[in-house]
Every structure is written in structure tokens, then in C-alpha cells.
C-alpha positions as CSV (number, residue, x, y, z in Angstrom):
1,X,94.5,68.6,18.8
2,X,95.7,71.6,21.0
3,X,96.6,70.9,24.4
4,X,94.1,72.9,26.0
5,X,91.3,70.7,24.4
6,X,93.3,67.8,26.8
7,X,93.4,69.7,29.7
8,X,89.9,71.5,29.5
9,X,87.2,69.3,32.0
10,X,85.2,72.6,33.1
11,X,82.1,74.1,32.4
12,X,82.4,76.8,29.3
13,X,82.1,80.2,30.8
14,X,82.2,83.4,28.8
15,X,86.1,83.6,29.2
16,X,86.7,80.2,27.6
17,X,88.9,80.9,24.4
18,X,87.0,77.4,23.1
19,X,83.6,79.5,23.6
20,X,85.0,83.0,22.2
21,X,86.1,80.6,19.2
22,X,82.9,79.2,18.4
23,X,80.9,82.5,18.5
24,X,83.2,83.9,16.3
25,X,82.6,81.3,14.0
26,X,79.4,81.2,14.4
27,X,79.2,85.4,13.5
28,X,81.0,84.9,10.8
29,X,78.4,82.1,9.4
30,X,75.2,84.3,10.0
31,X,76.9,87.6,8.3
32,X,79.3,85.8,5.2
33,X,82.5,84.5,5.1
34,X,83.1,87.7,3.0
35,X,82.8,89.9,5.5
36,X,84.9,88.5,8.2
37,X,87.6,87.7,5.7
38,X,87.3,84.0,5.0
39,X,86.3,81.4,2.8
40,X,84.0,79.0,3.6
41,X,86.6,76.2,3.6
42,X,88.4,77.4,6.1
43,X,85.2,78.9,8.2
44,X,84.2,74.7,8.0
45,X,87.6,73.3,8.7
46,X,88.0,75.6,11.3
47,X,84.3,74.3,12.7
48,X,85.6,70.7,12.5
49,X,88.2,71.4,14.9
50,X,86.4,73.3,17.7
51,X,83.5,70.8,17.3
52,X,86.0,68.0,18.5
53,X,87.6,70.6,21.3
54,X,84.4,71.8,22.9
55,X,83.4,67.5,23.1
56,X,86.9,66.9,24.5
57,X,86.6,69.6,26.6
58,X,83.3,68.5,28.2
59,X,83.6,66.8,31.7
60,X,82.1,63.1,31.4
61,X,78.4,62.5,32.8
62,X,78.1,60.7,36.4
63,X,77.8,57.3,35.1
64,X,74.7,55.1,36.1
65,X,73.8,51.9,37.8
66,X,75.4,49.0,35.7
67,X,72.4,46.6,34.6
68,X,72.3,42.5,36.5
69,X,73.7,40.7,33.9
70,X,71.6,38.7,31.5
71,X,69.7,36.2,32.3
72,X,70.9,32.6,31.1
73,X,69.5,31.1,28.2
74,X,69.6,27.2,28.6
75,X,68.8,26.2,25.1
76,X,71.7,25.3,22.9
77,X,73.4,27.8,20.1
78,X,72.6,26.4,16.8
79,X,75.9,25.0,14.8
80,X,78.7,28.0,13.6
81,X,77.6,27.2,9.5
82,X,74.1,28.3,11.1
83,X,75.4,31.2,12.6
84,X,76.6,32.4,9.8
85,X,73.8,32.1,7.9
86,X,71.8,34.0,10.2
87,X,74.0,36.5,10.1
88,X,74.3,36.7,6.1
89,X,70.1,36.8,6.4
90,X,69.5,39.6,8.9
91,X,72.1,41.8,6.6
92,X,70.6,40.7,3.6
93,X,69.2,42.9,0.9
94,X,67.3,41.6,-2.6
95,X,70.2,41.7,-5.4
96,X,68.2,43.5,-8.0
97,X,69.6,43.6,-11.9
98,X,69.3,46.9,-13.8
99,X,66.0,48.4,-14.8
100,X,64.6,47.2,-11.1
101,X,64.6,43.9,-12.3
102,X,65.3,41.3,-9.7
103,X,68.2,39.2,-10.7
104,X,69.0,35.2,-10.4
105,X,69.9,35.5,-6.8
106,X,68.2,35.1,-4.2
107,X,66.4,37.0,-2.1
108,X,67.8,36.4,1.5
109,X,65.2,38.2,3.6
110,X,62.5,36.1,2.5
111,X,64.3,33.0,3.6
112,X,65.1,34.2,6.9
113,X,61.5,33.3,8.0
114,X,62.2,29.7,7.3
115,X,65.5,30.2,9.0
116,X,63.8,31.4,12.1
117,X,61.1,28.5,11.9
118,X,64.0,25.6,11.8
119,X,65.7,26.9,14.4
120,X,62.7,27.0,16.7
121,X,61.9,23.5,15.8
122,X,65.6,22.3,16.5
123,X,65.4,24.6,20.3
124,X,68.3,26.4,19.5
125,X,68.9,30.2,21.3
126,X,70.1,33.2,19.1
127,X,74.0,33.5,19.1
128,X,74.9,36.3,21.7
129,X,76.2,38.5,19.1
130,X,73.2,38.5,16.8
131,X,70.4,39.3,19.1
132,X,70.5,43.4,18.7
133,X,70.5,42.0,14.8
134,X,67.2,39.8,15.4
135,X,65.6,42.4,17.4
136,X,65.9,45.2,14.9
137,X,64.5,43.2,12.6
138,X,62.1,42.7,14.9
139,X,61.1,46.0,15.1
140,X,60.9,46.8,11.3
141,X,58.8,43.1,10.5
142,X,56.2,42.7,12.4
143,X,55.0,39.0,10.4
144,X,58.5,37.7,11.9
145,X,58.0,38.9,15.7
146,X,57.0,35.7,17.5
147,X,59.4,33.9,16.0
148,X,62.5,35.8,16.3
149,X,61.4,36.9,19.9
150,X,61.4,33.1,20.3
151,X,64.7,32.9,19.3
152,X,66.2,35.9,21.5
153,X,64.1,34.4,24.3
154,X,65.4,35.7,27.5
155,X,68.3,38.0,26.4
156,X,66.1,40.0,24.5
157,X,63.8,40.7,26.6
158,X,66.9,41.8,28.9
159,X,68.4,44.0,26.0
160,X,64.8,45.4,25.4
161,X,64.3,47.5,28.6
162,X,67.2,49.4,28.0
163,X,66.7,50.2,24.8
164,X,63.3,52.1,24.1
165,X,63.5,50.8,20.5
166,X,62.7,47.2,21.7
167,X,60.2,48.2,24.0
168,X,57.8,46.5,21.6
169,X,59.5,42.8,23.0
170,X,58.2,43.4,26.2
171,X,54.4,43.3,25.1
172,X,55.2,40.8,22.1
173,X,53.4,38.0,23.2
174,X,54.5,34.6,23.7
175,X,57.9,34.7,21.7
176,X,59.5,37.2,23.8
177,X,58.8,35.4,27.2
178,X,62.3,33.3,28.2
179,X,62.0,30.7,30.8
180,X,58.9,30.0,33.0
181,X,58.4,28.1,35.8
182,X,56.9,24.5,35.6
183,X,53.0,24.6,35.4
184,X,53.0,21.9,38.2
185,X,54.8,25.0,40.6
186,X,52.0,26.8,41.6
187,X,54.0,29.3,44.0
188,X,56.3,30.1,40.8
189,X,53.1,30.1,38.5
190,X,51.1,32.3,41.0
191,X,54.3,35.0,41.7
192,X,54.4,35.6,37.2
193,X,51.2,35.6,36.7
194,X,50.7,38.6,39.7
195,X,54.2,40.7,38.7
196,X,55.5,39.3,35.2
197,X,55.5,41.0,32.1
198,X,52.8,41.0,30.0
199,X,54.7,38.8,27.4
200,X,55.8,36.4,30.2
201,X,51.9,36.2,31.1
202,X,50.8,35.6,27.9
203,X,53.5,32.7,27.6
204,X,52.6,31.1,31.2
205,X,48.4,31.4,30.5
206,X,49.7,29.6,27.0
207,X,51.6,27.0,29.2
208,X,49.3,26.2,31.9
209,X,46.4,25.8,28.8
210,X,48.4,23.2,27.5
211,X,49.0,21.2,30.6
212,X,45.4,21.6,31.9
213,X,42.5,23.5,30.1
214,X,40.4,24.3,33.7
215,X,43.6,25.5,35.1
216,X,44.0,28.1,33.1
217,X,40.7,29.3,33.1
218,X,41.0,29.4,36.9
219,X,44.2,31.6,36.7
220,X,42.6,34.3,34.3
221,X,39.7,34.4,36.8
222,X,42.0,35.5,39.7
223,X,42.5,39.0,37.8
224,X,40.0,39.6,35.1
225,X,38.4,42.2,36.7
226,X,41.4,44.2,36.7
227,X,43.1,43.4,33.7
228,X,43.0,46.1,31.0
229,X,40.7,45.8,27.5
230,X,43.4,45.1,25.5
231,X,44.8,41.9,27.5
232,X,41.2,40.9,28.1
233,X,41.1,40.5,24.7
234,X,44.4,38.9,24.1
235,X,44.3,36.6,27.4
236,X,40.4,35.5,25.9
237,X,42.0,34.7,22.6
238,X,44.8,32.3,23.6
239,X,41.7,30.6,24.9
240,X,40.9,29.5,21.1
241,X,43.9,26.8,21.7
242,X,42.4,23.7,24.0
243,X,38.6,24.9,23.5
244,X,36.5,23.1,25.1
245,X,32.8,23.1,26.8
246,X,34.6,23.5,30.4
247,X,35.6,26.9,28.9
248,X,31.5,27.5,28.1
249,X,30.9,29.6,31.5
250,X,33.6,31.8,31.7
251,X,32.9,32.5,28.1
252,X,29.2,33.2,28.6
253,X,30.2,35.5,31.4
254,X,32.2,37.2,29.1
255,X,29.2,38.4,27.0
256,X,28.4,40.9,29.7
257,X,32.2,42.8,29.5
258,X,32.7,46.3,29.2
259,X,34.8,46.1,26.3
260,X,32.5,45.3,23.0
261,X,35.8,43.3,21.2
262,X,35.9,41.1,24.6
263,X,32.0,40.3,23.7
264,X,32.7,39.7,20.5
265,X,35.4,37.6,20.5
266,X,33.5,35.4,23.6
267,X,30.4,35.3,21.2
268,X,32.9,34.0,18.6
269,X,34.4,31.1,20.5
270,X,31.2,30.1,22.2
271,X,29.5,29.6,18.6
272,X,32.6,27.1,17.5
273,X,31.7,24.9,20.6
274,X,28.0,23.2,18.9
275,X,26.5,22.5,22.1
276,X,26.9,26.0,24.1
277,X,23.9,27.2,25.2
278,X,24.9,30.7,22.9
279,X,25.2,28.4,20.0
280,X,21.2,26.9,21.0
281,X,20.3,30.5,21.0
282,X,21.7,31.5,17.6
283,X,20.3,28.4,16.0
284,X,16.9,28.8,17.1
285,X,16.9,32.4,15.4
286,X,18.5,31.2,12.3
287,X,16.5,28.2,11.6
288,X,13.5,30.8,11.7
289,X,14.9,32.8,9.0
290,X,16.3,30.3,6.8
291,X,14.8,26.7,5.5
292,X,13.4,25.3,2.0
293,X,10.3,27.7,1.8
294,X,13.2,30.2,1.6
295,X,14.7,33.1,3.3
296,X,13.3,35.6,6.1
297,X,15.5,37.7,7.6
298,X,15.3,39.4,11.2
299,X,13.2,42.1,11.0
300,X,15.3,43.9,14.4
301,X,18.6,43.1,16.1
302,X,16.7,42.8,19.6
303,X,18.7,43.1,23.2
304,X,19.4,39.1,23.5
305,X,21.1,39.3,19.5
306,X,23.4,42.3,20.8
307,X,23.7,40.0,23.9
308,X,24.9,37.0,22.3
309,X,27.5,39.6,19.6
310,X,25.4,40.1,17.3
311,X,27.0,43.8,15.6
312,X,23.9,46.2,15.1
313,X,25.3,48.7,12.5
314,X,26.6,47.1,9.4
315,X,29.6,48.4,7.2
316,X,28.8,50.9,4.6
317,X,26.5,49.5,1.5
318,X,25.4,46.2,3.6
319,X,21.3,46.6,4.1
320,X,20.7,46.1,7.8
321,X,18.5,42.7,7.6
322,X,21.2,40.4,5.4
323,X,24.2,41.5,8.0
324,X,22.0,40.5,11.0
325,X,21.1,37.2,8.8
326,X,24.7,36.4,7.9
327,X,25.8,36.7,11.8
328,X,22.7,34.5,12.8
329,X,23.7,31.9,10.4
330,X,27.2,31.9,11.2
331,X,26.8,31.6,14.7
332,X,24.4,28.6,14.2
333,X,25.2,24.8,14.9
334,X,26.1,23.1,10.8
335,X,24.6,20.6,12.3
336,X,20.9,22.2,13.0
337,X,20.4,22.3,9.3
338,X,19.9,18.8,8.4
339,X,16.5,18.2,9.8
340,X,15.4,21.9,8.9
341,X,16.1,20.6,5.3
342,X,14.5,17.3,5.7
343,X,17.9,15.0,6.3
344,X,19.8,16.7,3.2
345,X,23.4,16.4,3.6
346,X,25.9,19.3,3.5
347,X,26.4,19.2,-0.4
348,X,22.8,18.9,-1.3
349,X,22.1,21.7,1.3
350,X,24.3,24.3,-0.9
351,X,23.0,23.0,-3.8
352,X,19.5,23.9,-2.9
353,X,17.9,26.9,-5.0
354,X,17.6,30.2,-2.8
355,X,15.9,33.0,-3.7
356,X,17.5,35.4,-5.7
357,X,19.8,37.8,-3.8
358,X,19.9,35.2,-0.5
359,X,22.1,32.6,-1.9
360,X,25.6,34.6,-1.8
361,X,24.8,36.0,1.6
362,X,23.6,32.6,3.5
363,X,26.5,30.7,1.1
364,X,29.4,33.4,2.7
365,X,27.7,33.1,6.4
366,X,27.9,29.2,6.0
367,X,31.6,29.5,4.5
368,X,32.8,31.6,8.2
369,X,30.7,28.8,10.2
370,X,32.3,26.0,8.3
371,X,36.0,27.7,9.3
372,X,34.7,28.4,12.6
373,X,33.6,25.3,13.6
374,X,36.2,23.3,11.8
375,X,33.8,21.1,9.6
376,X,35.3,19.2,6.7
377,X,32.1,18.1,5.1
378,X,30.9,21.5,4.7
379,X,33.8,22.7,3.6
380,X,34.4,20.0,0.6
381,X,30.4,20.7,-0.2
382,X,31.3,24.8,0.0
383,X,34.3,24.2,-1.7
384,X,33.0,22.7,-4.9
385,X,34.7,20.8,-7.3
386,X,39.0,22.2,-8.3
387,X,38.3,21.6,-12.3
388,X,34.8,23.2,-12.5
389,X,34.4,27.0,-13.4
390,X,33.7,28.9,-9.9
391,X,30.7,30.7,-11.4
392,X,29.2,27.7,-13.2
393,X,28.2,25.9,-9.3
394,X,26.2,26.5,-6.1
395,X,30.0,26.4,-4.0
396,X,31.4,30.2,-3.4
397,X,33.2,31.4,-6.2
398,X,34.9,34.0,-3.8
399,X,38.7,32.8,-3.5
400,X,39.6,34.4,0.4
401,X,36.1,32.3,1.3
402,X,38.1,29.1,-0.8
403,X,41.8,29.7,1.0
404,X,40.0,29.5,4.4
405,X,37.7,26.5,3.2
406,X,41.0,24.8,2.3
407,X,42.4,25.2,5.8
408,X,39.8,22.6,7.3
409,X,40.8,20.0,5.0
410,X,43.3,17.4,5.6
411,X,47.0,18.5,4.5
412,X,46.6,15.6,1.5
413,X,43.7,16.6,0.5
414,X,43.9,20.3,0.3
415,X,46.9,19.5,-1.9
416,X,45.5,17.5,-4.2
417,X,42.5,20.3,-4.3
418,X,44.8,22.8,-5.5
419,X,46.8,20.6,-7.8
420,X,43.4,20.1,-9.3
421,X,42.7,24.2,-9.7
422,X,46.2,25.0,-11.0
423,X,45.9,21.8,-13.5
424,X,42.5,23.3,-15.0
425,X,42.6,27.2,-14.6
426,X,46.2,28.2,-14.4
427,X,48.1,30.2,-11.8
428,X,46.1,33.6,-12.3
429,X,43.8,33.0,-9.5
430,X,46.3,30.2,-7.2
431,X,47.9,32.6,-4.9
432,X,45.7,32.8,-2.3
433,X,44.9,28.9,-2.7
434,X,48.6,28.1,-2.7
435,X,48.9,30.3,0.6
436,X,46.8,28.0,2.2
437,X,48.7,24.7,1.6
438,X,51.5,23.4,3.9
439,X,55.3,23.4,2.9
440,X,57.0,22.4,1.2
441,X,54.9,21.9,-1.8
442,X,56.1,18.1,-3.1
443,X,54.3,15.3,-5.2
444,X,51.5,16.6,-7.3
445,X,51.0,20.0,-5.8
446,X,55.0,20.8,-6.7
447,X,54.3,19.1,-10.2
448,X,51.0,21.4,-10.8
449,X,52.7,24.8,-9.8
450,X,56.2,23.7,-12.1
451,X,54.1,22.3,-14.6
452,X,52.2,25.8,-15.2
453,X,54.9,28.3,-15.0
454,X,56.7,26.3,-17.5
455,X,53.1,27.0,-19.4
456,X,53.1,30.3,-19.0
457,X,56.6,30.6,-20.1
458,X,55.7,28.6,-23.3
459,X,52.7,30.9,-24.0
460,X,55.0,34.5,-24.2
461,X,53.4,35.8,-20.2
462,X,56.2,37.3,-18.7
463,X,57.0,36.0,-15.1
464,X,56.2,39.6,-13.3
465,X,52.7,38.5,-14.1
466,X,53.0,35.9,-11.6
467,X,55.6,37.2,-9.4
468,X,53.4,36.4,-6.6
469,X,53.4,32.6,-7.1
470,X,57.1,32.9,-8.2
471,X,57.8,34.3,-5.0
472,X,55.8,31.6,-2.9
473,X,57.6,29.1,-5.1
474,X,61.0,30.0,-4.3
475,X,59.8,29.9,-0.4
476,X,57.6,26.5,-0.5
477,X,58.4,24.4,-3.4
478,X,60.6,21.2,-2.3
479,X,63.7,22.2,-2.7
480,X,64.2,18.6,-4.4
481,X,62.7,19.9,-7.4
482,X,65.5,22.4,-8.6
483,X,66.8,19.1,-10.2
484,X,63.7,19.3,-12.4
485,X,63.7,23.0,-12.9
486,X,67.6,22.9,-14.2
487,X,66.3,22.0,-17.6
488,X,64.4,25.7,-17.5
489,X,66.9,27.3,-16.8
490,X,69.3,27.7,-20.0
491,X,69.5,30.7,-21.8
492,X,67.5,31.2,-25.0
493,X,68.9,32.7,-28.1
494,X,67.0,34.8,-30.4
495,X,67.5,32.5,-33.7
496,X,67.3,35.0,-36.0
497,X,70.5,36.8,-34.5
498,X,72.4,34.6,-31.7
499,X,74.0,38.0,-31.1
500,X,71.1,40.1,-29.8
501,X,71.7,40.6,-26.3
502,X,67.7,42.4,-26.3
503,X,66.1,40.2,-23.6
504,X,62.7,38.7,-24.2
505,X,60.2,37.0,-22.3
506,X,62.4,33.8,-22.8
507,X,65.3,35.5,-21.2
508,X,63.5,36.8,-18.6
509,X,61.5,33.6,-17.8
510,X,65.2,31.9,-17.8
511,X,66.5,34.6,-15.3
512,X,63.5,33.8,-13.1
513,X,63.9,29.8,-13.2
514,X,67.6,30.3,-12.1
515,X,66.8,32.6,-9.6
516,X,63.8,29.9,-8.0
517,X,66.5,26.8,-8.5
518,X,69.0,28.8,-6.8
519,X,66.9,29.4,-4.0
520,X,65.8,26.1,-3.3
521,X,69.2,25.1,-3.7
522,X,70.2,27.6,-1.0
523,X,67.2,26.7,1.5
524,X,68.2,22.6,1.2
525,X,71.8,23.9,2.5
526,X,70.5,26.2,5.0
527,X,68.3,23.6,6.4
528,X,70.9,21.7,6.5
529,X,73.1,23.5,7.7
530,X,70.8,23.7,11.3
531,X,70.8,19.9,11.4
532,X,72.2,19.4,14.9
533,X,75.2,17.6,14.8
């Protein structure tokens, strides 16, 4: 580099060679090398070099207030094999095999949610090093927030306000909030709930629910009034956690808000609590709409249904009466329904014949109240039986209505449920049921899902017709049954020609099996790998 590019710490004036320089270069890039002489080579080369001198030559910006260090994050670093898996994961790309297909490795950035989940449950922090990682990754998956903003805890919150492209930790909820201060200091409690962030709020209201229900409401009360919509609503929802009847007046206060999601989502938790005087209300006005004799809608949504959240306009090609109906019957106690049907039980009660046209609408409004309210004997009666056509029974054939059914049931028993699917119709419809069970998948669930792919495989499919389930089985099968699916995973010769390198179904189903057993394989290590020592 010349020497006056070392010397050089001025502003560029017009006499500055530097400047003279660069115009000329730039002249001769507007009219044509050809015309000052030059080829473009050397017109670029030479644009190379004064780029660097005019940089160099630049006096250095007045340097700004040097941050307060981190704050300290008490929780342990997980174990350095750990490390380095996290690591491999956040820089991890799907290994794909020619023609886009996928290949027999793994796919590392679906296991880095299970990474993330482990590590929460041991308590470990994020190594130092790999928080910028985790926060990027962050920032471009929003399904893995809470828990990697868990896992940064404090320093990334600290990282984040200097860096606009975190800004999104500061408002991300409860995983982003570091340490609080005991529920049982009520200065400390007071002082973050007034000034902290909205993340660190969110975390403490979370807190101070779990250690005492009332306490919390008590806290939200202090600034309701001048909290904005949007943490109305979010503060109101962490409310779902702990519900209780004490919560019933705040709640029913809530129906008057400015802010027409706060009202709905206060209408929504005061129906899951049976005794509210909003749950009274809504089954008074669905028990006179609905009974044996059959089905009579409202005839208007009046001022006490808009009240009490009833939504006035439905969505486009719903008729007006059968979305009012549906929200009534939703709202309503499952309870209220056994005397209005002359003691029936749940089961009988879905069974019952309903005028044509009613019996998908009241079915649907009784599968959302069942999830609402958490009830496990309408949900088995909704439900229906695993083995039995959808279509051919009174239960709701729709599978979204099924997957949230399935969430009420006991972990066993929604298991065996879905075994029970899988064993009589297949995997074309399981994904959304399989969604809904817990991992890993082991005893007869794990048996049902193997058990068909290897059917699928025998019957010709190719495995991109289920590379939904495949991709759920690589993340929730137990990893103890790669053992099993070694015996799947040989590669098949065409008999005719042992030579024929042409791949099949067979060879892609084989490709497939070895990618899933080498996955489980890898999860088993990497699970173990955050055992604490």
C-alpha cells in the first residue's frame, strides 16, 4: 500500500490526490475504458487499490460508551460432547442425495429441537460462544424461540439490545427473561413488574401464578388499565395456567375491555371454568336451542351474546344462525346436557339422531367444548372407536377435531388409540393423530407406525408419500427401535440383473430406513451425550 494511504487521517478535500484518483476512475467508468485508454482490468484493479486507500485514509469514528458487562448466568454449561453437538446442530444443513432426494443422513436441524428440550430439562445455560449462534436461529425459527431464548437466558437478552436483529428476544415471552427475583420478595417482584421488560414480565406474572394463583391476579390489576392491547392479551392468556374460579371476577371484568381479542379470550377461559356465572349464561341459551325434539337456533346475536363473546359476523359461507349456535354450545357447561337429554351419558348423547344438517355443526361445537373444558368422557364418546370407518359413526370424522380430542386423553390411552387407527387404516390419514401423542413413541404405538411403513414398503408406495410420518418418526420413535429397523435397511437387488444400479421403490424405501435408524441412533447419543456427569 502507498505510504500516503498510512499517513492520510484527514478529511478528503478537492486537493487530495486519493480523491483526484477516484474521480478519474470513476470518469473513465461512466464514458469506457476505451476512451480513457484502459482496459477494464486495469480500470478494476486500479479500483481495488484506492478502495482500500480512501478506507485507510479515513480518520476512525469517536468510539462509544462500552456496554456493563453481561449479566451472570448461574445455571451450569452443559458437558463439552454437548457443546459440540450444539454447535454441529445450529450449523447444520439437510445432506440431500442427487435429484433433491434426501439422503441416509440425518437431518440435524430437526434434532436441534430435541437438543434444546434436554438441555432445558437438565438446567443447563448456552455455552458463551454459541449464544449469537442460538439467537440467529432464533430469529429465522420462530417454533424454536421459547426454548432457545431459555437457553441464552440472560446473556441474550444482554446481546439483544445491541444488536437490532435480536430485538425480537426482548418481547419473546418467557424464554428470554434470565433471573427473577423470588416471588416471596415483594419489593424485587414490585420494582420488575413496574420497569422490566416485557419478556421479564411475562416470566415474573408466569412465576408469581405458580406460587400463588390470587397473587398474580392482584399484580396484573395494579397496571391493567395502562397496559397496551397486545400485553392485555398476552398477560390474560398466561392466565389459562393455574385457572381457577378465584380468577372468575377479574375475568368477568374483562368482558367489558376495549380491545375485542381481550373479550374474547376472557369469554374463552370463563366458559372452561363450569360454574362461572358466563358459563350459567351460555347454557341457559344453548339448552334452548338444542335438546331431543331437535335443533333451534338463535334467531339474533342480542347485546348480552356479544357481551359474553359471542362473534356477530361469521366467516365467509357460514349462515349466520349455525355460527351463533356453535359458539352457544361451545361455551355451555358438558355437563348441562345430561338432564336436557333425560340422564343420557356422553356417548349416547352423540349418538342421538339430529336433524339433518345440525349434527356436524352441534358435533364440531361439542368437539371445541370437550378440548376446552378438558373432559375425557366426551372426548372418548366424540372420538369414536380407532378401527371403525370415520364416516360409518355418530363421532367426528374430521381429523384436526380427532388430534385435539386425543390431547384430553391420558398419555396411555391416546397411544393405544392411535395404535388402534394406524393398525386398521394405515398411515395416510396418522399425521395429525401421531402429532398428538407424546415422545417418544415406544411399546405398541412404536410397533404400529414400524409395522406400517414396513407395509407400505411391501405394497410398492414410495416413502415421499409418507414423508410426513417419516419425518415424525425419525423425531419421536424410541430410539431403541433402530435395532428392529436394522433388518429394513439392506439394500435390494433387482433379481433380474444384480447389476442395475436403477433405484426402485425398494431402494428408495432402504435409503429411507437407514436414514430413520441413523437418526435414532444419533438422538440416543446426543441425549446422552447431555446426561450430566
Amino acid at each position: 500500500m502507498d505510504t500516503d494511504a498510512h499517513t492520510h487521517t484527514g478529511t478528503h478535500t478537492d486537493a487530495d490526490p486519493i480523491q483526484g484518483d477516484w474521480e478519474e476512475l470513476v470518469g473513465a467508468a461512466l464514458l469506457g475504458t476505451e476512451r480513457r485508454q484502459g482496459s477494464p482490468e486495469a480500470l478494476l484493479d486500479a479500483a481495488a487499490v484506492l478502495t482500500v486507500r480512501r478506507r485507510a485514509g479515513l480518520r476512525p469514528g469517536e468510539a462509544g460508551p462500552r456496554p456493563d458487562p453481561a449479566p451472570r448466568d448461574p445455571r451450569p454449561a452443559p458437558p463439552q460432547a454437548a457443546r459440540r453437538r450444539l454447535a454441529q446442530l445450529l450449523a447444520g444443513r439437510t445432506a440431500a442425495g442427487s435429484g433433491g432426494r434426501r439422503g441416509a443422513a440425518p437431518d440435524l436441524t430437526e434434532l436441534l429441537p430435541q437438543w434444546l428440550a434436554a438441555a432445558g430439562r437438565h438446567g443447563y445455560r448456552a455455552p458463551a460462544a454459541l449464544v449469537p449462534a442460538l439467537l440467529d436461529t432464533a430469529r429465522a425459527r420462530t417454533d424454536l424461540r421459547p426454548q432457545a431464548l431459555a437457553l441464552a437466558g440472560v446473556r441474550g437478552l444482554w446481546l439483544a439490545r445491541l444488536n437490532p436483529d435480536w430485538r425480537f428476544a426482548l418481547r419473546g415471552g418467557a424464554g428470554g427473561a434470565g433471573e427473577l427475583p423470588a416471588v416471596t420478595d415483594a419489593a424485587g417482584v414490585e420494582l420488575l413488574w413496574q420497569e422490566g421488560l416485557f419478556a421479564e414480565r411475562v416470566a415474573l406474572l408466569g412465576a408469581v401464578r405458580a406460587h400463588e394463583a390470587a397473587a398474580a391476579v392482584r399484580l396484573l390489576e395494579t397496571t391493567w388499565a395502562t397496559e397496551r392491547a397486545e400485553d392485555r392479551l398476552m398477560f390474560l392468556d398466561s392466565l389459562r395456567v393455574g385457572l381457577s374460579e378465584g380468577d372468575e371476577p377479574f375475568l368477568e371484568a374483562a368482558l367489558g375491555d376495549r380491545s375485542r381479542n381481550v373479550r374474547a379470550t376472557a369469554a374463552e377461559l370463563l366458559s372452561a371454568l363450569p360454574r362461572s356465572a358466563l358459563a350459567g349464561r351460555m347454557a341457559e341459551r344453548a339448552l334452548a336451542c338444542v335438546g331431543p325434539e331437535g335443533v333451534n337456533p338463535p334467531a339474533e346475536c342480542d347485546g348480552g351474546m356479544l357481551r359474553d363473546g359471542v362473534v356477530k359476523r361469521p366467516p365467509a359461507g357460514r349462515g349466520e344462525r349455525a355460527w351463533w349456535l356453535g359458539q352457544l354450545v361451545e361455551a355451555a357447561p358438558l355437563s348441562c346436557w345430561r338432564e336436557r337429554f333425560g340422564g343420557l351419558g356422553p356417548a349416547e348423547i352423540v349418538a342421538f339422531p339430529v336433524a339433518e344438517g345440525w349434527a356436524e355443526e352441534l358435533h364440531a361445537a361439542w368437539c371445541r367444548a370437550a378440548v376446552r373444558q378438558r373432559d375425557p368422557l366426551w372426548s372418548h364418546a366424540l372420538l369414536g372407536s380407532a378401527s371403525a370407518p370415520p364416516a360409518a359413526g355418530p363421532a367426528t370424522a374430521s381429523l384436526a377435531e380427532r388430534a385435539k380430542l386425543l390431547s384430553i386423553l391420558p398419555e396411555g390411552e391416546r397411544a393405544e388409540w392411535v395404535a388402534e387407527f394406524i393398525r386398521a387404516h394405515g398411515l395416510s390419514e396418522a399425521f395429525q393423530l401421531l402429532g398428538a401423542c407424546l415422545v417418544p413413541w415406544a411399546g405398541a404405538l412404536g410397533e404400529a407406525v414400524v409395522d406400517a411403513l414396513d407395509n407400505a414398503r411391501e405394497a410398492g408406495s414410495y416413502p415421499w408419500s409418507f414423508s410426513g410420518v417419516m419425518g415424525l418418526a425419525e423425531r419421536c420413535l424410541d430410539p431403541a427401535a433402530a435395532d428392529r429397523l436394522d433388518s429394513l435397511t439392506a439394500t435390494p437387488q433387482n433379481p433380474l440383473d444384480p447389476t442395475d444400479p436403477s433405484p426402485g421403490a425398494a431402494a428408495y424405501w432402504t435409503e429411507a430406513f437407514q436414514r430413520l435408524t441413523a437418526t435414532l441412533r444419533l438422538r440416543a447419543t446426543m441425549l446422552a451425550e447431555l446426561t450430566p456427569p
